[in-house]
N, C-alpha and C positions, 0 to 999 in steps of 0.2 A: 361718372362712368361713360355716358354718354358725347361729351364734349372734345371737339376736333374729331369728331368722328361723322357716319354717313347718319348715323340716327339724331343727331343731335336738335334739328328740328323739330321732330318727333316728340323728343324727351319733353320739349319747352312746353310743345302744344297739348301734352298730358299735364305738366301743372297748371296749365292753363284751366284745362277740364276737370281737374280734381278742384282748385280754387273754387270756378263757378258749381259744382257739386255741392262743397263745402257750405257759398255763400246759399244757394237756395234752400239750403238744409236749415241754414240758420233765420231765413226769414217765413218758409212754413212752420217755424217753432213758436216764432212770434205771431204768426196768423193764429199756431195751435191754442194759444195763451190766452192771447184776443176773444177768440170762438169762448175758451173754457168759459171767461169771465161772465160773458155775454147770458150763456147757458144756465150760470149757476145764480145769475141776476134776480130770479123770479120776477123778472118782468118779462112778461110773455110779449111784448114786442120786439125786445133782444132776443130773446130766445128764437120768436119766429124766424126772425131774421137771418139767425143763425144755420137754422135749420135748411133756410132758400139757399144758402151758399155751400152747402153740404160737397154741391158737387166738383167745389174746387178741389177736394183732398181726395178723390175717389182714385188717382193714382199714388198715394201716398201711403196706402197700408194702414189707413186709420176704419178699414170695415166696422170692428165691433164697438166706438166711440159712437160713428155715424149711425148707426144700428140703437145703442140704446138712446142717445138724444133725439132721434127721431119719434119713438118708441112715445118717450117722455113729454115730447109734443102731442103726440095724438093720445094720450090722456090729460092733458088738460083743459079745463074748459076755456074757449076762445070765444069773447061777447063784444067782436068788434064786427067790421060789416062782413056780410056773409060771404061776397066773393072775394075777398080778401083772403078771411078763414077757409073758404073751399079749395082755391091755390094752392096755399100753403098744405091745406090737409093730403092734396094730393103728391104737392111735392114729397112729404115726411115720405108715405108710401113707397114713390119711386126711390127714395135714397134707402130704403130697407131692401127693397125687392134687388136694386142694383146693386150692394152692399151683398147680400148673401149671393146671389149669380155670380161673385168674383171670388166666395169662400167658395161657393162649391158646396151648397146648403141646400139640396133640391126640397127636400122636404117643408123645412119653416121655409122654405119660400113659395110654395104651396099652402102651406099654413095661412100665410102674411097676403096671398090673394083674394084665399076664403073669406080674411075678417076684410079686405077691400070691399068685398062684395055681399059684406053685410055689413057696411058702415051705412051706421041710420043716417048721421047728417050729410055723407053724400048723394045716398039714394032721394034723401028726401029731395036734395035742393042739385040732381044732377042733368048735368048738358050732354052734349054730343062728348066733350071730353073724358067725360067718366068712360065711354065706350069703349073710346080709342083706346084708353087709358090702357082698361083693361085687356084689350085684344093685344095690345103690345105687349102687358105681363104675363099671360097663357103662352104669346110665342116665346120670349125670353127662359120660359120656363121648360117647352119641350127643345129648346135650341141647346139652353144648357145639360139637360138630360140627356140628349143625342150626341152633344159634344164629350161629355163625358163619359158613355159607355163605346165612343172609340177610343177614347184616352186609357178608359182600363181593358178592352182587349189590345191595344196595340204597345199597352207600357206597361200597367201595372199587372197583367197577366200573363204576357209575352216574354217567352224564353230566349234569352237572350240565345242560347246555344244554336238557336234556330240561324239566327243571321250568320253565325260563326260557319255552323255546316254550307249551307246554301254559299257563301264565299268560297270558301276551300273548293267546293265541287264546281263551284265555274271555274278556279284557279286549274284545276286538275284536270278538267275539258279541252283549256286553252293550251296546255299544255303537254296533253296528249297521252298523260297519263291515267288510264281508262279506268284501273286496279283503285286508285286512290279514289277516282271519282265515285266507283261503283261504293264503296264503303260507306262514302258522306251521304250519298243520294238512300242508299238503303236502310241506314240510321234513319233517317228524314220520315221516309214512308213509313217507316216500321214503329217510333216511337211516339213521332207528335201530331197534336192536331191541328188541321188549320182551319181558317173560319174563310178561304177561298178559292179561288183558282189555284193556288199555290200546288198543294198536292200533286196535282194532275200533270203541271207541268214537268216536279221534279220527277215522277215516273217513266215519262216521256222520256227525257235525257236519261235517268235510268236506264229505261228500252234499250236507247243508241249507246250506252256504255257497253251493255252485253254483247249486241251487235258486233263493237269494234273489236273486242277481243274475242269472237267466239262463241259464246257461251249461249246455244241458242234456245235450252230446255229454259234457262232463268228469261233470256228474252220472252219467249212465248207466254211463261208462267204472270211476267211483269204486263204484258201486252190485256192478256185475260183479267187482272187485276182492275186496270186502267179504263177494260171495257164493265166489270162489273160495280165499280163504284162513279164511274162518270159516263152513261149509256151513249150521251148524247155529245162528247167529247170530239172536240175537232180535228185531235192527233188519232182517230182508229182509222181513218181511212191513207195513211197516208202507213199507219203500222203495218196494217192490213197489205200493203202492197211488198213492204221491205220484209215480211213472213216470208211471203207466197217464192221470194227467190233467195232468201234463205235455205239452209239445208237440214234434210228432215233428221 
């Protein structure tokens, strides 16, 4: 399709892209193979080991693999040298804790700090590391919690209709058509909520819709509105003045 054409370039340099896709897919499968073997070895030195390299796959979508062999590590018993086993035990932890903060699992990963933080064999035998450790895992955890309840009011709560109105009504500003604007901006106020600024502004324009055609009982009505739900709003004094020569 592409060939003697302006794309043709292009076209090459996507097989190109799709190829090394392909091949990297096929050699994280053999890494995956490798890992399994290692894992299901019951020799807890593969095993460990496996565990330490956990976080070659953490952009691969393997969470709930890396999640239970980790798991499976920190119940077993390890009776080789203690800082060896303390490493390791903290590694297991970070690849859970990282492992659920990329599902989106605030909870068991609140869970999975708590038994951090009542692991005997690290308490007993813990450095300045445990600390760190841990201060790291509390912010990971209100970073994710905070990340994600902007994620659900901005996405998975968020009406889309919203962005649809607020388009039309700028389109309808710019174009000078006041009737259309006044519609979209009046839906806005009247129906949804916002969790900012938003509101206030689209009132404001609002305001100047009525303004431009006229309509100075809804203007004032819109203006008193604007004052009684945002006291301290930066557009009444500027309302306040386009009233006062307006007509009664």
């Amino acid at each position: 399709i592409c060939e003697n054409t302006d794309y043709e370039e292009n076209a090459y340099k996507l097989e190109e892209r799709i190829a090394d896709f392909d091949e990297e897919k096929e050699k994280h499968q053999e890494k995956l193979e490798k890992i399994k073997k290692e894992l299901e070895s019951n020799d807890i030195k593969q095993i460990s080991h496996a565990v330490q390299w956990f976080r070659l796959m953490r952009d691969k979508n393997e969470e709930d693999f890396i999640i239970k062999w980790s798991k499976y590590y920190l119940n077993l018993e390890d009776k080789r040298e203690l800082e060896k086993v303390y490493a390791i035990r903290l590694k297991a932890y970070e690849n859970i804790i990282e492992a659920l903060d990329r599902k989106g699992d605030f909870r068991e990963m609140k869970k999975t700090i708590d038994l951090f933080n009542e692991d005997t064999f690290l308490i007993k035998n813990k450095d300045r590391e445990f600390g760190q450790q841990n201060r790291a895992f509390k912010s990971s955890l209100r970073k994710g919690l905070k990340d994600y309840k902007t994620f659900e009011d901005e996405v998975l709560n968020h009406n889309l209709k919203i962005d649809v109105l607020i388009g039309d009504a700028k389109a309808y500003h710019e174009n000078y058509q006041f009737y259309d604007e006044i519609s979209s901006r009046k839906e806005l106020v009247e129906k949804y909520n916002f969790k900012n600024t938003e509101k206030e502004l689209q009132y404001y324009f609002l305001f100047l819709a009525y303004s431009k055609v006229g309509l100075f009982d809804s203007m004032r009505r819109t203006a008193e509105q604007l004052k009684k739900e945002y006291p301290n709003s930066a557009y009444i004094e500027t309302m306040n003045t386009l009233l006062t020569y307006s007509p009664k």
